[in-house]
N, C-alpha and C positions, 0 to 999 in steps of 0.2 A: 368856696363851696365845700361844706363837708361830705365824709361818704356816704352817711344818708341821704341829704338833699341829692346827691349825685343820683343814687339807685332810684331814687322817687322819680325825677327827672326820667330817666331811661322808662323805669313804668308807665309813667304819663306818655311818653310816647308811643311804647308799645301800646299802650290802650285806648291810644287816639288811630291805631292804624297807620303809621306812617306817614303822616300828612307831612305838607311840604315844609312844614314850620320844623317838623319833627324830622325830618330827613337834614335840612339843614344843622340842627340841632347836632346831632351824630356826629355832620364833617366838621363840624367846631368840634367837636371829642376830638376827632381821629385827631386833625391837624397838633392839639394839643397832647397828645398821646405823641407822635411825632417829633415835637418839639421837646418833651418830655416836662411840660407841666402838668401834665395828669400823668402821674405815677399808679399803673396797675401791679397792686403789691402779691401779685400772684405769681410776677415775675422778676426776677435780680433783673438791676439795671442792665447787663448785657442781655439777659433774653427778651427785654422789653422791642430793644434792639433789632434780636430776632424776628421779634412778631413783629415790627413796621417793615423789615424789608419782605416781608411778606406780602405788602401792599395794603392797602386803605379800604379794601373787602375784609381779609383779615381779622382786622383790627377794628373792622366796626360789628363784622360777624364775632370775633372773639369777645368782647365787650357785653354782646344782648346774650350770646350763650351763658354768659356767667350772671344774667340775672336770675334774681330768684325766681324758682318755678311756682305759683299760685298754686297753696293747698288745695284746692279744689280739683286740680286734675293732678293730685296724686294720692290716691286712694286704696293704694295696696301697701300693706305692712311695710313699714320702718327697716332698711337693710333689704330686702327683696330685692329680685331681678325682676322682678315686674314693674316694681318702685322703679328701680333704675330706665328698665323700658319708658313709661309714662312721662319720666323726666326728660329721656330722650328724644320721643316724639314732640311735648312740650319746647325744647331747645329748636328742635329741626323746624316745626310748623313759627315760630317766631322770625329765625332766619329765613324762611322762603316768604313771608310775606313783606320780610324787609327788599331781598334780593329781585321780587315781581316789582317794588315801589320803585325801587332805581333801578331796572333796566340788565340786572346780572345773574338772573335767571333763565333753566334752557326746562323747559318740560321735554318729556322720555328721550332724556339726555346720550342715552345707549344707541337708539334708535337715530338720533341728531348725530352724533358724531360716527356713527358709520358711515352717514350720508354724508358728513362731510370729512373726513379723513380716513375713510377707504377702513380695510381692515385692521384690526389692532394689533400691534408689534407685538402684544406680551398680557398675560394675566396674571396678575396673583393673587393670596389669601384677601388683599384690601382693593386692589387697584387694578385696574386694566389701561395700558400704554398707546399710546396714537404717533404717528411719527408727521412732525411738522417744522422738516425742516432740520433747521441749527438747534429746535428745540423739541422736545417729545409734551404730547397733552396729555395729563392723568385726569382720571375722576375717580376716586378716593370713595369706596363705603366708610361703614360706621363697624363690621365684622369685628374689628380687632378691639375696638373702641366703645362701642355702643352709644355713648355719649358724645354728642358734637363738639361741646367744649373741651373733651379732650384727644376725639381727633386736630381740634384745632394748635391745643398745645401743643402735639406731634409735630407741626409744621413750625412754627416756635422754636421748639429746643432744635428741630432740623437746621436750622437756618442760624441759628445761634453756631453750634456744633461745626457746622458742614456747610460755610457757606459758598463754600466753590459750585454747587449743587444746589442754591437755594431752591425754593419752592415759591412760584406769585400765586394766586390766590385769585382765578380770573371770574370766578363766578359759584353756583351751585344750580339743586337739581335735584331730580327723581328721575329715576328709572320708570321702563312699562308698569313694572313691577311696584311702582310705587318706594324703592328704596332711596335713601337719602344722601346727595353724591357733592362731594367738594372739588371741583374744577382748579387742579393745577397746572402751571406750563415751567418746564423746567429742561437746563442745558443738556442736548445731549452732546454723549460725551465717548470717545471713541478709545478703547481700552479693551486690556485681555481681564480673564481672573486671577483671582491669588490666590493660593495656596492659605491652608487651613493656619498655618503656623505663622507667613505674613499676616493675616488679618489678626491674629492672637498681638502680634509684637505690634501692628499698627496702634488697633485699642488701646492695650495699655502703656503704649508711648503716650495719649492723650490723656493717659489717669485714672484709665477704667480698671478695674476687678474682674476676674472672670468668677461669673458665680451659677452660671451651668452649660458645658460646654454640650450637652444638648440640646439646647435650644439655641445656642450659641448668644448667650446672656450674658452680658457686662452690667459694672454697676460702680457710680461713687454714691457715696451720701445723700447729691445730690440727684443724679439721674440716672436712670435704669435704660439701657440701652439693646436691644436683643433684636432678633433676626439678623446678625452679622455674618450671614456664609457668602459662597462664592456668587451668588446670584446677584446679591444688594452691595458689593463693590467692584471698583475697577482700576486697576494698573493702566494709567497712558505710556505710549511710547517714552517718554521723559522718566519713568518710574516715579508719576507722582499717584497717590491713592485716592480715588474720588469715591465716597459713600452716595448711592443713589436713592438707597430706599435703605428702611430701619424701622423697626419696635421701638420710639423712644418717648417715655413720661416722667413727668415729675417724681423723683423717688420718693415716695409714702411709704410708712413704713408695713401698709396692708399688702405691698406687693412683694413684701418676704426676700427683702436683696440690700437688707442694711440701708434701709432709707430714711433717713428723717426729716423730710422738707413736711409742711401742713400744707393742703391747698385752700387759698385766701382768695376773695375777691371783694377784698376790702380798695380804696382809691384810696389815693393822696394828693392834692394840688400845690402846684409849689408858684407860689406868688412872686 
């Protein structure tokens, strides 16, 4: 199958509605996305990696966000943040109609997990925390992201990076409010903070750059890395370092941090 026949494929699906031929269709991707004879060259063979151990939502959510969005619902200027908007709701309304076909969908998902995991440990710019357990439940906006396929990469390079802390990928959702939520569950992990100067020596033991220590932004070539203060890691008793949470995307060179990766969502099938 070439990458055309591939994207066509994914469209016929998307525009048959999910039908069971077409859901089936998908877990044949994933599995082969898993096995890695479907190469998504959007990511280095280790971040491929990444995105399966993020689970088989994931990976079929990351897959239909990177098809292309039908000109017809993008109708504002070329470059725009409205462009950008349209394409994001476009990505969001694809994956909720995937995620109501197979069963991994929560409607006013804020509202659901109050009721069922009590109040939430924690808030922040993207996410708000649940405690359950050995393990904490996020739901993840689009705030920092806008576009789902690239909060989806965020969970990707997470999990590539940091996999002591991966992120599974248990569902999706909207809020009262109608906003557009990625249901994660992930280890919790029992630790103090670090100090501003360990998390400096941690980063760039790993290769990173510091490229604004105001936002506390790192960056190689290939990934740009930021939100690194005392909140989003943790020192265990053992003095090992666990990253919980992070700003991390493909470095493009539009994000001004010496980046030169392209983003591709071209396939490859390896026979």
């Amino acid at each position: 199958m070439t990458n055309t026949d591939f994207w066509k494929s994914i469209s016929t699906i998307i525009t048959n509605g999910f039908d069971k031929d077409g859901i089936i269709k998908l877990e044949d991707y994933a599995e082969q996305f898993f096995n890695k004879q479907l190469l998504f060259k959007r990511y280095s063979p280790i971040e491929q990696h990444g995105c399966a151990t993020g689970g088989s939502f994931h990976v079929v959510a990351s897959i239909l966000a990177g098809a292309e969005t039908p000109a017809n619902q993008l109708t504002a200027p070329e470059g725009s943040f409205k462009r950008d908007c349209q394409r994001a709701e476009a990505q969001a309304a694809v994956i909720e109609q995937w995620a109501k076909a197979t069963g991994c969908w929560v409607d006013c998902v804020d509202k659901a997990f109050e009721q069922t995991f009590g109040e939430q440990l924690a808030e922040g710019g993207e996410a708000h925390v649940y405690d359950n357990g050995n393990t904490i439940i996020k739901r993840i906006g689009l705030d920092y992201y806008i576009l789902p396929v690239l909060a989806l990469d965020r969970i990707t390079l997470h999990n590539t990076l940091f996999p002591e802390t991966r992120l599974t990928v248990l569902g999706f959702g909207r809020t009262i409010d109608g906003d557009f939520q990625i249901i994660v569950q992930q280890p919790f992990i029992h630790g103090t903070a670090l100090s501003d100067d360990e998390i400096r020596d941690y980063v760039e033991s790993l290769g990173f750059k510091l490229i604004n220590p105001r936002n506390w932004t790192y960056a190689t070539p290939s990934i740009y890395l930021s939100d690194m203060h005392d909140e989003n890691l943790i020192k265990s008793p053992q003095g090992n370092i666990f990253v919980i949470d992070c700003d991390i995307r493909i470095n493009t060179p539009n994000l001004k941090s010496e980046g030169v990766r392209k983003l591709s969502n071209e396939v490859e099938f390896i026979v």
